[in-house]
C-alpha positions as CSV (number, residue, x, y, z in Angstrom):
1,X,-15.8,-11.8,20.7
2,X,-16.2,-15.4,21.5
3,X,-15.2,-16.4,17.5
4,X,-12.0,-14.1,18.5
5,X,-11.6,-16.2,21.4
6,X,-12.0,-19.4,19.5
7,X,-9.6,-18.1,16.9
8,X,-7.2,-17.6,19.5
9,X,-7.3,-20.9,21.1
10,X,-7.0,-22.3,17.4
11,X,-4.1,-20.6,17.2
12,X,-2.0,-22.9,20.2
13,X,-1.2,-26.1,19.6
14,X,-3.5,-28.7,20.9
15,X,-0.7,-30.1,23.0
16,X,0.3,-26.8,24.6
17,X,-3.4,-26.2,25.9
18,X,-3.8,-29.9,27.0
19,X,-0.1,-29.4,28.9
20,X,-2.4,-25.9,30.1
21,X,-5.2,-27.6,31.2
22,X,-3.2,-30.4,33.0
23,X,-1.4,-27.9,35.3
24,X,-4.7,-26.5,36.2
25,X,-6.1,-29.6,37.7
26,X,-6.0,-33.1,37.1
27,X,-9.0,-33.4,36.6
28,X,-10.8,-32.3,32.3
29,X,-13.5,-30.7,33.9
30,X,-12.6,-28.9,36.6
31,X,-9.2,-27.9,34.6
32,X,-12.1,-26.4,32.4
33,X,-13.7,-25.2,34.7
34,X,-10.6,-23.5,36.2
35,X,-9.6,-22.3,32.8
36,X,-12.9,-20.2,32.3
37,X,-12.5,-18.4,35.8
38,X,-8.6,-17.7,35.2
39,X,-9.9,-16.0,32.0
40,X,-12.8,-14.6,33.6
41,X,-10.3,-13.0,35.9
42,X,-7.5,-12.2,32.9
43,X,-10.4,-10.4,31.6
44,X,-11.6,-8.1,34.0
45,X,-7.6,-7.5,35.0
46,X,-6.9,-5.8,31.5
47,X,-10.4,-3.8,32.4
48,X,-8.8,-2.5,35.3
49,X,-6.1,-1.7,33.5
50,X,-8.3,0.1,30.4
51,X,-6.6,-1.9,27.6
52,X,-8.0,-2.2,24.8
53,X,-9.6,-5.6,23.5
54,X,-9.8,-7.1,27.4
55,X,-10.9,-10.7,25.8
56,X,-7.9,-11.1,23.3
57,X,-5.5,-10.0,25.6
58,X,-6.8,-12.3,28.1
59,X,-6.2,-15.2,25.5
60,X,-2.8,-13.7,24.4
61,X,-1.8,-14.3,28.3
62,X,-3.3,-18.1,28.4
63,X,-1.4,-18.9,24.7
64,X,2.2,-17.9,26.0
65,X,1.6,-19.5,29.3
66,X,0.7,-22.5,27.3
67,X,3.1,-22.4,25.0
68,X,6.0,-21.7,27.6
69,X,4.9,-25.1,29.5
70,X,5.3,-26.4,25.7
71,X,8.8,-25.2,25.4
72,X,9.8,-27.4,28.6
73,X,10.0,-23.8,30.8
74,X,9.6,-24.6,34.8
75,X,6.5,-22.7,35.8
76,X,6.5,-22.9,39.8
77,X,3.1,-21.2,40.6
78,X,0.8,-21.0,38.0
79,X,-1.3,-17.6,39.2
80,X,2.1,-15.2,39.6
81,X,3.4,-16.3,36.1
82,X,-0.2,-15.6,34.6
83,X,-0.4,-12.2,36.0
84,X,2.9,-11.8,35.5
85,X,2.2,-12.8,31.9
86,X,-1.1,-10.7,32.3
87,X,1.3,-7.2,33.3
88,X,4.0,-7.7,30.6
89,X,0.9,-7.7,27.6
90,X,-0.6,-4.9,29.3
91,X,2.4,-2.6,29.2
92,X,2.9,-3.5,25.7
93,X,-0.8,-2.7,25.0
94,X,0.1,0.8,26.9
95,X,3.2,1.6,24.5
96,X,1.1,0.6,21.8
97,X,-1.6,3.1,22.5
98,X,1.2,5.7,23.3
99,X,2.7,5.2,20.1
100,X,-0.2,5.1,18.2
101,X,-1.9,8.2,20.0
102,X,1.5,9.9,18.8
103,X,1.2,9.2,15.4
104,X,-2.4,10.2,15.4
105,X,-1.0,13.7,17.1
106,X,1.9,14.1,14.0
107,X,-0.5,13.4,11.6
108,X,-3.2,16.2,13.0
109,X,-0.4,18.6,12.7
110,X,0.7,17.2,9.0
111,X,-1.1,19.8,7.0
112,X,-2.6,18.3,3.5
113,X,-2.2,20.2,0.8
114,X,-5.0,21.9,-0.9
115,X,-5.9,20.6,-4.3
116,X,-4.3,22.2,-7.2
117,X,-6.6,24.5,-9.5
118,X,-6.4,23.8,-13.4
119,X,-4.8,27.9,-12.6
120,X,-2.4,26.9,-10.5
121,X,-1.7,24.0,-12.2
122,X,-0.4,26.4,-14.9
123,X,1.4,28.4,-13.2
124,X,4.2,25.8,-12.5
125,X,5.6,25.1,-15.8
126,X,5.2,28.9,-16.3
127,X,7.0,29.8,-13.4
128,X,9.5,27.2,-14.0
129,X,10.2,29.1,-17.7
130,X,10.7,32.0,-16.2
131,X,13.4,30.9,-13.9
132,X,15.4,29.6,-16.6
133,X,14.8,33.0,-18.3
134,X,16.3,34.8,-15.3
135,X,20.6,34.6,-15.7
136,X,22.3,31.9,-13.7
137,X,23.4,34.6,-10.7
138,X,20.0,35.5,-10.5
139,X,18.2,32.3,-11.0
140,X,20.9,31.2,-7.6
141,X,20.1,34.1,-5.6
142,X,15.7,33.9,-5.6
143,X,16.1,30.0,-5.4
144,X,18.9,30.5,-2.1
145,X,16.7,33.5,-0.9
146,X,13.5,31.1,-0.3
147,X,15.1,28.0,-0.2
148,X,14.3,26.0,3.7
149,X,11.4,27.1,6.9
150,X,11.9,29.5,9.4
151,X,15.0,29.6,10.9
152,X,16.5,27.6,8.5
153,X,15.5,30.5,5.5
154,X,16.8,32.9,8.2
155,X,19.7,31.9,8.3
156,X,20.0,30.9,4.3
157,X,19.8,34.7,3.9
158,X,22.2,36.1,6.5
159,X,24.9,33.4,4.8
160,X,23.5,34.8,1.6
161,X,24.0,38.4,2.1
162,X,27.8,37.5,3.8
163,X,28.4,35.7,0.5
164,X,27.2,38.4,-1.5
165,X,29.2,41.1,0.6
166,X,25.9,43.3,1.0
167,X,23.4,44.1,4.1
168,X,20.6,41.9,4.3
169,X,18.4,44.7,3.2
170,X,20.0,45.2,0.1
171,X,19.9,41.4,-0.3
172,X,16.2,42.0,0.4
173,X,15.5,44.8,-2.5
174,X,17.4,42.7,-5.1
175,X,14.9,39.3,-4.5
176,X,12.1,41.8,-4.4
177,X,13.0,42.8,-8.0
178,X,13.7,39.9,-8.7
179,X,10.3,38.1,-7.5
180,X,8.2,41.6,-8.8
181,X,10.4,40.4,-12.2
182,X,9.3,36.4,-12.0
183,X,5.5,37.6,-11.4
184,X,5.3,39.8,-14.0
185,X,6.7,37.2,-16.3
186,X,4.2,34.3,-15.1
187,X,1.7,36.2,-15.5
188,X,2.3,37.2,-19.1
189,X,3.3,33.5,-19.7
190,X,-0.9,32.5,-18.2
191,X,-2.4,35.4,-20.3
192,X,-0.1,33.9,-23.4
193,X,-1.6,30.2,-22.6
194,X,-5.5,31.7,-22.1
């Protein structure tokens, strides 16, 4: 952690941390001095607050301060703007987490698909012959019938059925002939490439 801290320092501009040091005291050493404790503090303030990486966020807070006092910004106490400073990077580091653990949570629900067996991997092209086999009305009506998810493919079918002017289970019997018609034609199509 100390290289990270280092880094970080590295990072501000030599006359930003000296304009840093110089509000802290007048005196090098004791600004130094004063420095280390304010970080100290920084430090065990993002603890408190169970952010991650307590060190670099405590560094974070010391480089904008600095580089504010840079910019020409009037900083009237020192202490509330640093832990003001200090409470601004904390709540980002909370909607970062929040975000993050939310992503985390889609992805557990993405499912990943199972590799594809040399079988299966068959099956596609020969499934895709056999739909262009099938006439164009009934090539439209088993792609409709399974086309969407849930209530979307619900409601695909009820629209369906109203288009065709038939009761949803006659629209049912005619895509089961039609999909017992497709199977038996894939599989004669795998049997044909064994």
């Amino acid at each position: 952690m100390e290289s990270t801290s280092r880094q970080k320092l590295s990072e501000l501009s030599k006359e930003a941390f000296e304009l840093l040091l110089d509000r802290l005291d007048s005196d090098r050493a004791q600004a130094g001095e004063k420095y280390e404790h304010l970080r100290r503090k920084l430090v065990q303030f993002f603890r408190w607050e169970r952010t991650d990486f307590p060190e670099e966020n405590a560094d974070e807070v010391l480089n904008r301060v600095a580089r504010k006092l840079r910019s020409g910004e009037e900083i009237g106490d020192l202490q509330k703007y640093v832990y003001g400073v200090a409470r601004m990077i904390a709540l980002e580091a909370a909607q970062k987490r929040r975000k993050n653990q939310a992503a985390l949570a889609e992805m557990a629900h993405t499912r990943i698909p199972d590799p594809i067996s040399e079988e299966e991997e068959l099956l596609v092209p020969a499934l895709w012959d056999c739909l262009q086999s099938l006439p164009p009305d009934a090539r439209e009506l088993i792609l409709k019938y399974y086309h969407g998810e849930r209530q979307v493919r619900i409601r695909n079918r009820k629209t369906l059925a109203g288009e065709l002017g038939i009761p949803l289970n006659a629209l049912r019997n005619r895509a089961l002939r039609l999909r017992e018609k497709l199977q038996d034609c894939v599989e004669q199509r795998r049997k044909e490439k064994k």
